[in-house]
RODO-2510 file (C-alpha; in nm, 4 decimals, decimal comma):
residues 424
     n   res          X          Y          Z
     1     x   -20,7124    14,0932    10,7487
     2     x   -20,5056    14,2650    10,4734
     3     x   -20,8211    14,5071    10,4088
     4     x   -21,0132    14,5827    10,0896
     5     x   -20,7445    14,6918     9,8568
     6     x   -20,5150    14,3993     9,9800
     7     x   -20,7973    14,1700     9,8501
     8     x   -20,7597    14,2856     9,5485
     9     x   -20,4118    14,3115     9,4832
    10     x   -20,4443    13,9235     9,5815
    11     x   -20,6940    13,8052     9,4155
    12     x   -20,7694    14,0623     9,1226
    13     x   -21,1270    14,1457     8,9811
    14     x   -21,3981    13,9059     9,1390
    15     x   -21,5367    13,8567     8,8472
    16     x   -21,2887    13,5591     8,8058
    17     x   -21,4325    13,4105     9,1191
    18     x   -21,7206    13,0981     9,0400
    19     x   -21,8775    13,1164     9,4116
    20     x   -21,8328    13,2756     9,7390
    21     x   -21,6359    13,0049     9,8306
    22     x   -21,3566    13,0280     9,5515
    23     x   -21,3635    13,3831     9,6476
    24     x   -21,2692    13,2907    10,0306
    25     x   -21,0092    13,0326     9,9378
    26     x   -20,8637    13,2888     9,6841
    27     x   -20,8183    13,5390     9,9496
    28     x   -20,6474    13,3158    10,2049
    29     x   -20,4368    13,1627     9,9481
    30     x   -20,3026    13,5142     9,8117
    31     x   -20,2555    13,6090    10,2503
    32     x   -20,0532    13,2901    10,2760
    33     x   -19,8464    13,3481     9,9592
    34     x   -19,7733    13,7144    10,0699
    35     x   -19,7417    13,5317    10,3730
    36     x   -19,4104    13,3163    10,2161
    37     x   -19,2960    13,6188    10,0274
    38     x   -19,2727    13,8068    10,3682
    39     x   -19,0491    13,5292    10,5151
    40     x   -18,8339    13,5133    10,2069
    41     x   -18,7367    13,9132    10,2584
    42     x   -18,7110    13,8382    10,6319
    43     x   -18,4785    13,5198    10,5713
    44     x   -18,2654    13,7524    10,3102
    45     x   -18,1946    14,0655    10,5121
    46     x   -18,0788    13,8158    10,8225
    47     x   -17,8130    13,6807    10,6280
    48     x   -17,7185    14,0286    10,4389
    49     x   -17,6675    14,1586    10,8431
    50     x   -17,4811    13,8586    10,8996
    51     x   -17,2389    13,8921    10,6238
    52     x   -17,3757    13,4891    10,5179
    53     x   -17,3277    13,4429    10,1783
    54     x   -17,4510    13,1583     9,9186
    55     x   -17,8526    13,1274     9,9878
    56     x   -17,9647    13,4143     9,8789
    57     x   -18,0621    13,2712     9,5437
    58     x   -18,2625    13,0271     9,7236
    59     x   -18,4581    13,3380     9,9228
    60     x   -18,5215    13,4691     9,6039
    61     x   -18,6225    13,2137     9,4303
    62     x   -18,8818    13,1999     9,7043
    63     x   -18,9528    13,5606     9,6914
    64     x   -19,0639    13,4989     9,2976
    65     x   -19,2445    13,1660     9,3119
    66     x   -19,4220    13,3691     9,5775
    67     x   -19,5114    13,6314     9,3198
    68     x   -19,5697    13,3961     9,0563
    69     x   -19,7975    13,2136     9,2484
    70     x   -19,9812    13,5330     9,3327
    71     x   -20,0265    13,6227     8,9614
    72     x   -20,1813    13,2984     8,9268
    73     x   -20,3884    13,3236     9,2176
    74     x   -20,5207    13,6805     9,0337
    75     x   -20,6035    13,5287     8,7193
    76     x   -20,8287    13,2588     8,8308
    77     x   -20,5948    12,9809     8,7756
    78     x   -20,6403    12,8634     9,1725
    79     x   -20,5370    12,5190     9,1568
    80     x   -20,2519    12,5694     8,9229
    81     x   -20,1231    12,7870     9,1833
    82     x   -20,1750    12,6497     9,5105
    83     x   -20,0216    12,2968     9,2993
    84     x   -19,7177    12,5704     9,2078
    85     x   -19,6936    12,7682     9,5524
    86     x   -19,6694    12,3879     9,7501
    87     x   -19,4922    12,2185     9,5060
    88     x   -19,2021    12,4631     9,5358
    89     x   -19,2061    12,5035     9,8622
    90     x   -19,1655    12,2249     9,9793
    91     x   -18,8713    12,1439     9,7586
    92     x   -18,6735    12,4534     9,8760
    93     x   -18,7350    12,3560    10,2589
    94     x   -18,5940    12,0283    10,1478
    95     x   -18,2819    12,2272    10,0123
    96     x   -18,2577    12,3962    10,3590
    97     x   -18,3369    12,0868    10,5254
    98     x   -18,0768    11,8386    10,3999
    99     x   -17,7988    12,0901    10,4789
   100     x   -17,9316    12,1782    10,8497
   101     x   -17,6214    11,9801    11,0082
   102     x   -17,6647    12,1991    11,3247
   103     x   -18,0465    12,0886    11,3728
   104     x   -18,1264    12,4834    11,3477
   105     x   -18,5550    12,4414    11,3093
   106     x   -18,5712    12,4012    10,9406
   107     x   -18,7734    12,0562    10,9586
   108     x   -19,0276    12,2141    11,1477
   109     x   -19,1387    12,3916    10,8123
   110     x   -19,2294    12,0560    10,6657
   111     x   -19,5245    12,1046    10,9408
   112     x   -19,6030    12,4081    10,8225
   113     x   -19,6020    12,2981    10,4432
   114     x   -19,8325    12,0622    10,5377
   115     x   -20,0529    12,1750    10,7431
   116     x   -20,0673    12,4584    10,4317
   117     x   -20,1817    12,2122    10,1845
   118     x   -20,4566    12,1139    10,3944
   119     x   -20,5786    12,4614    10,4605
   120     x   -20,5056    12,5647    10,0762
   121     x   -20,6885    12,2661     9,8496
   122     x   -20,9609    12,2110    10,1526
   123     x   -21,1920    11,9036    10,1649
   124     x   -21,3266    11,9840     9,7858
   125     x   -20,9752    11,8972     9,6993
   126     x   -20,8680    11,6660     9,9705
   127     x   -20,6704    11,4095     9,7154
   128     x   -20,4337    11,6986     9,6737
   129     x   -20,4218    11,8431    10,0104
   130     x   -20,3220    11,4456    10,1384
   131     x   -20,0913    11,4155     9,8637
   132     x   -19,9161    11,6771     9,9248
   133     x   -19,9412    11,6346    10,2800
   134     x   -19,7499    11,3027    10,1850
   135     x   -19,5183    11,4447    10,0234
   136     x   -19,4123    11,7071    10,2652
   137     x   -19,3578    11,4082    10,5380
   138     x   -19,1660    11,1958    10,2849
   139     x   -18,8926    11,4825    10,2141
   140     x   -18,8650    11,5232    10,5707
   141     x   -18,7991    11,1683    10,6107
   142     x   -18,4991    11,2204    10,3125
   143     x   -18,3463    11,4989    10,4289
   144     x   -18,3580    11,4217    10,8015
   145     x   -18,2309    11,0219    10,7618
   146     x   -18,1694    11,0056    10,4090
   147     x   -17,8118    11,1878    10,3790
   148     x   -17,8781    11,3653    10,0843
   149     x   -17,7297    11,7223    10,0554
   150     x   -17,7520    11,9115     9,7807
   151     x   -17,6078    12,2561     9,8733
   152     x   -17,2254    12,2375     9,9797
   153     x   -17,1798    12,1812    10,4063
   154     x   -17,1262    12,4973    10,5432
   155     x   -17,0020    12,6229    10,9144
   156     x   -17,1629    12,8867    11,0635
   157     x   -17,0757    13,0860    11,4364
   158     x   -17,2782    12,9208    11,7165
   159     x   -17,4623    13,2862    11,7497
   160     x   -17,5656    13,2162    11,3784
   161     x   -17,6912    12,9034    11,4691
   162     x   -17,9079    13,0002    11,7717
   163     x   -18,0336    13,3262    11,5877
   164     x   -18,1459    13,1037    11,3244
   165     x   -18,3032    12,8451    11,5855
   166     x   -18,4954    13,1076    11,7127
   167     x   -18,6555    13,2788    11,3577
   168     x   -18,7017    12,9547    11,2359
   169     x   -18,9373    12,8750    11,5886
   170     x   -19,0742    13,2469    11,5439
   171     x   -19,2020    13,2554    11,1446
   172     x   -19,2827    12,8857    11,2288
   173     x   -19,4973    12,9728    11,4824
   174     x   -19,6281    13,2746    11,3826
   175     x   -19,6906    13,1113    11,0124
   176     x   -19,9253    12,8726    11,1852
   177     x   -20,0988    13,1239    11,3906
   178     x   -20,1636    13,2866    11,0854
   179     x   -20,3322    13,0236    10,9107
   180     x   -20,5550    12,9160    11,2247
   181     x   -20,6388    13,2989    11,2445
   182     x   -20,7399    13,3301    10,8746
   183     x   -20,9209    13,0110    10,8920
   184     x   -21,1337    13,1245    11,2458
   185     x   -21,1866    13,4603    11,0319
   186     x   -21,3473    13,3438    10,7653
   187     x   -21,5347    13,0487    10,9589
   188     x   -21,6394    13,3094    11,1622
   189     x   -21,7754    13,5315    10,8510
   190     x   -21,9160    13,2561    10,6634
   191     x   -22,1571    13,1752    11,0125
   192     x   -22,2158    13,5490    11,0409
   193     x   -22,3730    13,5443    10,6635
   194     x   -22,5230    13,2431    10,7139
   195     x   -22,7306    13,3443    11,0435
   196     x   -22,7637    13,6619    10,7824
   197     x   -22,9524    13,4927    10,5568
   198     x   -23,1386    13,2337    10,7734
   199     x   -23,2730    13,5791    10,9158
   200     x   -23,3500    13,7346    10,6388
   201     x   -23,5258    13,3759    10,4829
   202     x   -23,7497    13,3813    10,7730
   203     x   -23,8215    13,7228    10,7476
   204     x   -23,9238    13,6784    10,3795
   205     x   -24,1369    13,3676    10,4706
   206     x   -24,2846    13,5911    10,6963
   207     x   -24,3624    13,8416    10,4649
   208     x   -24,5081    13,5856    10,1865
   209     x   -24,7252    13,4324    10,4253
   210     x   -24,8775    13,7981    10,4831
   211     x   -24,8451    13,8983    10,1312
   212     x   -25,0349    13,5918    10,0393
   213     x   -25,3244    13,6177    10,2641
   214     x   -25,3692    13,9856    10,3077
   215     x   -25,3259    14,0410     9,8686
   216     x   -25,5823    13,7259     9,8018
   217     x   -25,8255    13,9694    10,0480
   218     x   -25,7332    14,3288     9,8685
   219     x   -25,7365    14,1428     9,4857
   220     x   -26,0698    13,9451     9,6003
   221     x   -26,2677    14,2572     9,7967
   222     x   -26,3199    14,4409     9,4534
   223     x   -26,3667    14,1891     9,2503
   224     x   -26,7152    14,0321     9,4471
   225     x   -26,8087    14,4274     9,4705
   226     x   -26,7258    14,4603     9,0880
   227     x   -26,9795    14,1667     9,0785
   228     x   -27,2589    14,2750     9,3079
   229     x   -27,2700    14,5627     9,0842
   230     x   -27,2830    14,4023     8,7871
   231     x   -27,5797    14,2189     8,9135
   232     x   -27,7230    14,5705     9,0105
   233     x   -27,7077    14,7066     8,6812
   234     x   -27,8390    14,3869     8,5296
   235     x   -28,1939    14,4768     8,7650
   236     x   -28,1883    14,8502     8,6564
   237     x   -28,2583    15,0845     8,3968
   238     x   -28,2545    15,3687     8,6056
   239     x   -28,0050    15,5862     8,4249
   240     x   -27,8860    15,7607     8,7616
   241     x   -27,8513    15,4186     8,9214
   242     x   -27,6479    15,2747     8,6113
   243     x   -27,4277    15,6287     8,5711
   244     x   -27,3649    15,5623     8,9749
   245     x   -27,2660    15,1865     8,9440
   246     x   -27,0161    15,2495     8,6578
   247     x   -26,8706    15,5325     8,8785
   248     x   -26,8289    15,2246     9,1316
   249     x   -26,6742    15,0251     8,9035
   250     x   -26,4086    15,2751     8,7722
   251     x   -26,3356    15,3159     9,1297
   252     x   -26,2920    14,9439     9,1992
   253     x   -26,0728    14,8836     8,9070
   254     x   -25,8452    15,1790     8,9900
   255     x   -25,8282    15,0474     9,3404
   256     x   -25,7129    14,7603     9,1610
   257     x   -25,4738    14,9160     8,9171
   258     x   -25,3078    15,0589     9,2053
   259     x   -25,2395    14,7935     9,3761
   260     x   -25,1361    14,5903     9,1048
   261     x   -24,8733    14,8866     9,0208
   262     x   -24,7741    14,8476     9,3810
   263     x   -24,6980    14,4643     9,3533
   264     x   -24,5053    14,4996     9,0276
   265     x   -24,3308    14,8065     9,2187
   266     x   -24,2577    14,5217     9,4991
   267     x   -24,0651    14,2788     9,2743
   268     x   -23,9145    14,5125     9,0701
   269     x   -23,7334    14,6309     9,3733
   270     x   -23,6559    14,3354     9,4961
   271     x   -23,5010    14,1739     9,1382
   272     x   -23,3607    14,4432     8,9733
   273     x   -22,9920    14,5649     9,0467
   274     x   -22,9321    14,9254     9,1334
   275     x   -22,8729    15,1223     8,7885
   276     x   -22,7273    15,4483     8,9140
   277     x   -22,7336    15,7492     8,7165
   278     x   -22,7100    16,1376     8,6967
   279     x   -23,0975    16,2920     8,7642
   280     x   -23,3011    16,5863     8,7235
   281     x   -23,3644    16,5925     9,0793
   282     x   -23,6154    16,8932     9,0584
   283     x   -23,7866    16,7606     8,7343
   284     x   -23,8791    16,4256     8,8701
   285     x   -24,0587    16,6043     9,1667
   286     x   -24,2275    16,8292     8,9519
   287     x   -24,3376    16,5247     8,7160
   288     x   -24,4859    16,3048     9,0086
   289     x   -24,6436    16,6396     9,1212
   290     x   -24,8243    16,7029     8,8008
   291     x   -24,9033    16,3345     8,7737
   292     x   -25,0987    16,3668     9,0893
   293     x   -25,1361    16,6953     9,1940
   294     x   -25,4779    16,6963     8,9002
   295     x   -25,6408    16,3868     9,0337
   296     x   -26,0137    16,4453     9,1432
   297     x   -26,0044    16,6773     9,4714
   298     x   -25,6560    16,7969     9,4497
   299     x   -25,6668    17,1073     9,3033
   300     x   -25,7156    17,2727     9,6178
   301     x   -25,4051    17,1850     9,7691
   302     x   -25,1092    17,4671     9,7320
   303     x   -24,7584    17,2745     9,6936
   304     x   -24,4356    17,5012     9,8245
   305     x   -24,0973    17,3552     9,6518
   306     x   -23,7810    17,4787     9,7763
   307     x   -23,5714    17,2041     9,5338
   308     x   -23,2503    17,3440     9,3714
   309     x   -23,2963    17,3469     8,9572
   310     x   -22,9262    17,2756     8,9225
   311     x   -22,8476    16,9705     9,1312
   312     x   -22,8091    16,6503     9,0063
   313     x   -22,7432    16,3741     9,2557
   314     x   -22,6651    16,0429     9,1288
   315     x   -22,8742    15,7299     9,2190
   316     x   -23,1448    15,4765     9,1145
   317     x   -23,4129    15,6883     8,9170
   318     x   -23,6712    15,4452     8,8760
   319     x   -23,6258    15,3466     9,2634
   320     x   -23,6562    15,7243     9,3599
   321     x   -23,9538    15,7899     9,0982
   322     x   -24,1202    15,5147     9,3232
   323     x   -24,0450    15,6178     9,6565
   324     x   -24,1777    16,0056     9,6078
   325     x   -24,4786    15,8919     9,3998
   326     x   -24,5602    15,7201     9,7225
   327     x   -24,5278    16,0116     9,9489
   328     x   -24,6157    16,2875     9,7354
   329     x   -24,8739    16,0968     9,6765
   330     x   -24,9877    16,0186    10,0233
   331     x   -24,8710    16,3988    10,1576
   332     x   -25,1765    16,4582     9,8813
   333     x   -25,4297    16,1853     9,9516
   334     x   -25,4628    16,2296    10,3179
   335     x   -25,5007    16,5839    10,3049
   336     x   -25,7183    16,7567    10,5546
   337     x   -26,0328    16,8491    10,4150
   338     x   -26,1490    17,0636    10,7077
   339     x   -25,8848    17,2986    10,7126
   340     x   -25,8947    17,6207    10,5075
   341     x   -25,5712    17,6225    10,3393
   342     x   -25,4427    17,2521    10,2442
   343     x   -25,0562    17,2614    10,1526
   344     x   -24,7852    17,0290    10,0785
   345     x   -24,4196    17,1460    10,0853
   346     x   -24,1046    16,9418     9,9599
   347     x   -23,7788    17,0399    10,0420
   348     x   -23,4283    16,9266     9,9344
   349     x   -23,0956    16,9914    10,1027
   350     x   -22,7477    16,8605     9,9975
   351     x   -22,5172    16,8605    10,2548
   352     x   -22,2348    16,7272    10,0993
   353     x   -22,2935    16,3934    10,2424
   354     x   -22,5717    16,2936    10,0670
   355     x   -22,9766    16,4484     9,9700
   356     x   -23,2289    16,5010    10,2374
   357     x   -23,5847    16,5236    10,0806
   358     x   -23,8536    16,6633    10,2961
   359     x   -24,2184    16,6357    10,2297
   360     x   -24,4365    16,8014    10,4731
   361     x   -24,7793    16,8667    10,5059
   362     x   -25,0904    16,9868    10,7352
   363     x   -25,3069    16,6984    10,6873
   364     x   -25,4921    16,4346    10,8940
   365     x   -25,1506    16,3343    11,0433
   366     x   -25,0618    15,9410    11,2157
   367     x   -25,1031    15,8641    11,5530
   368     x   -24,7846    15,8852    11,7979
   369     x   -24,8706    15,4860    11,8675
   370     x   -24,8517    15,3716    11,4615
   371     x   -24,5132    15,5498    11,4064
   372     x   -24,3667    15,2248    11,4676
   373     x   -24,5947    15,0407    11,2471
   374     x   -24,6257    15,2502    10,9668
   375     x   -24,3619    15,0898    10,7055
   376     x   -24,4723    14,7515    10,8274
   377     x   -24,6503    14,5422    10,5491
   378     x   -24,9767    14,6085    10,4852
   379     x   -25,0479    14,8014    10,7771
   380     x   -25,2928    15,0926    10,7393
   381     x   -25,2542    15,3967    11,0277
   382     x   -25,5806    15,5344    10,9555
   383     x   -25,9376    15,3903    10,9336
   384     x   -25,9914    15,6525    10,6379
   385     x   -25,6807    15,5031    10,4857
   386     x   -25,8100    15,2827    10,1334
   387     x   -25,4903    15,2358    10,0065
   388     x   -25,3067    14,8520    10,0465
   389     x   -25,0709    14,9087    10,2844
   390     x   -24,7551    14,8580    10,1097
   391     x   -24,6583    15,2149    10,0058
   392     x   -24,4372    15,2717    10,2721
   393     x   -24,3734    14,9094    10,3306
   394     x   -24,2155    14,9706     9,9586
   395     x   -24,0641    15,3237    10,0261
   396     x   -23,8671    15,1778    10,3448
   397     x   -23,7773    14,8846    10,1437
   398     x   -23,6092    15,0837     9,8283
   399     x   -23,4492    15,3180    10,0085
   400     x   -23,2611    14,9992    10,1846
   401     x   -23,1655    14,9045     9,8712
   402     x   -23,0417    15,2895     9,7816
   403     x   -22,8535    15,2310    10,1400
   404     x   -23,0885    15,5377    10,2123
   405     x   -23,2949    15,5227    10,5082
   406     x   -23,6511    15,7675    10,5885
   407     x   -23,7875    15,9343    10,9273
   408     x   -24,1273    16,0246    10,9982
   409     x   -24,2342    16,2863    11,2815
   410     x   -24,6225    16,3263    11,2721
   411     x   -24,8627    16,4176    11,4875
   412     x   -25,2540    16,3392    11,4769
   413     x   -25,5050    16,6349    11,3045
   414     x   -25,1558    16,8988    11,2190
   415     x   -24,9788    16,7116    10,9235
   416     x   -24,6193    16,4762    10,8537
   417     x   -24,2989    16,5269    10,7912
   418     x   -24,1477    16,2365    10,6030
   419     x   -23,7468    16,3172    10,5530
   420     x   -23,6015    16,0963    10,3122
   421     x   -23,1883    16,0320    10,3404
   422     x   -22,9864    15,9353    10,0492
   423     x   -22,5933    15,8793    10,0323
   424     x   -22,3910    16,0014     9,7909
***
């Protein structure tokens, strides 16, 4: 309600806060003490317009057990200061209370103190929330029948009386508003993250179940080809039939490598925090060019960079080193063969919002009706494709953790265009 930086003027770094939860009760306990603070300025000026003298040391006593409390409330020490913040609370209603001769609305705060000690210590704490609860109904009790009066009897004007009659009904009311309203808010969050999460739990069941069965197929598929060579070269001494099955084996266990690389790529993405830094925007690209651009039947392909030597975006430079390996690397292996000049071109454009990285090319292309598929999870566009399928599942999936986000415009036998968006 307060906003970001109110949060953290209330409850101070988060790093003091165990769980979620804490971190929820801290920030509605710091709302209700600024809350209390509010009413002790509001209280003050009303009687400094009405030329009342004599309570004001009670308002600001209020005013600092208010700020005291919040202190507490920013260190971490939660229960010491909701047990502070109640405790003293209650006691100075029970100073206004046993000197309301005039009936002016006072006692109506004990309902407010309590129903604050409920909403403050919760069910984790619920001895404390009923004990104070008890203790808010048994100063009412004392002040109300008791005839106890600790501050002198004063008289005030009847306009005094029903001006303070009707603040007392207002801050009353709008004190428990405010409560039910902060409680609904956060209810209302906490179902929001859980629906969140049961979304994104089924979507990562989803995912394993596909992982599982389609990465038992692409681990098992070279391995019982690895073997019915092996059993080849076991029949054979033909040395151009043995110099042919090894060349079948190094492919199968790069296949292999590859996807292995792409798995650990996988994890790592999904594990690892964010480490931003400062990069050499221009000498990553022309690293994971030179790592692939001399691969067997590359060399023919012209790459155009328009990259500017001097910038230096921040972000994640492992994440990034993954997600244009994987399109460099596919602008390169799906290049069209058939054509007489075979280019890539990569691009990059800051426009003071964040980087746009193009990578073009004039290759095979994708379909118009796989556009939609293409990042999906193991899903391969192309029936020349021999890759596993994740790359761009993995791309798509970094870049959400970079709070980037990539578009693809393609068309079928004249190239892609994937444009890669990342904020600053």
């Amino acid at each position: 309600m307060f906003g970001k930086r109110f949060r953290n003027l209330i409850i101070g770094r988060q790093n003091y806060i165990d769980s979620w939860l804490d971190y929820k009760n801290a920030v509605f306990r710091g709302n209700l003490i600024l809350l209390s603070i509010l009413v002790g300025i509001v209280y003050l000026l009303v009687d400094w317009v009405n030329n009342i003298t004599g309570n004001e040391w009670y308002y600001v006593a209020a005013i600092l057990i208010g700020v005291v409390s919040l202190y507490l409330n920013r260190l971490g020490k939660h229960k010491l200061s909701s047990i502070l913040f109640m405790f003293l609370i209650n006691v100075l209603v029970f100073l206004f209370a046993s000197n309301d001769q005039y009936r002016s609305g006072v006692y109506i705060f004990f309902v407010v103190a309590a129903m604050s000690s409920i909403a403050i210590f919760g069910h984790r704490q619920k001895y404390w929330a009923f004990g104070f609860v008890s203790f808010s109904i048994a100063l009412f009790f004392l002040s109300y029948w008791g005839g106890i009066s600790i501050q002198p009897k004063r008289t005030y004007s009847e306009a005094y009386i029903s001006l303070n009659f009707a603040i007392n009904f207002m801050i009353a009311m709008f004190s428990v508003i405010a409560q039910l309203y902060f409680l609904i808010a956060i209810n209302n969050k906490t179902e929001q993250e859980i629906l969140a999460k049961n979304e994104l739990l089924a979507k990562t069941n989803s995912e394993l179940d596909r992982f599982v069965y389609s990465a038992s197929h692409d681990l098992r598929a070279p391995l019982r080809s690895l073997l019915g060579l092996i059993e080849v070269t076991q029949r054979t001494a033909n040395p151009e039939e043995l110099e042919q099955c090894f060349a079948l084996m190094k492919d199968r266990v790069h296949n292999m490598d590859v996807f292995i690389k792409e798995i650990i790529d996988f994890s790592r993405n999904a594990r690892q925090a964010v480490k931003k830094e400062t990069i050499d925007l221009f000498g990553i690209i022309q690293e994971t060019i030179n790592d692939l651009k001399f691969a067997e039947g590359m060399e023919q392909i012209y790459v155009r960079l328009d990259v500017p030597p001097e910038y230096k975006p921040t972000t994640d430079k492992a994440r990034l080193k993954v997600v244009l390996h994987n399109l460099i690397g596919n602008a390169f292996k799906y290049h069209d063969p058939g054509k007489e000049m075979q280019e890539v071109s990569i691009r990059v454009v800051a426009d003071g919002v964040g980087t746009r990285i193009e990578i073009a090319d004039n290759g095979l292309g994708i379909a118009e009706e796989h556009h939609e598929k293409i990042f999906e999870m193991f899903f391969r566009a192309s029936e020349q494709s021999n890759g596993s399928g994740l790359g761009l599942y993995i791309v798509k999936e970094t870049l959400a953790r970079l709070n980037g986000k990539i578009e693809l415009k393609s068309t079928r036998g004249e190239g892609s265009v994937f444009t890669v968006y990342l904020p600053e």
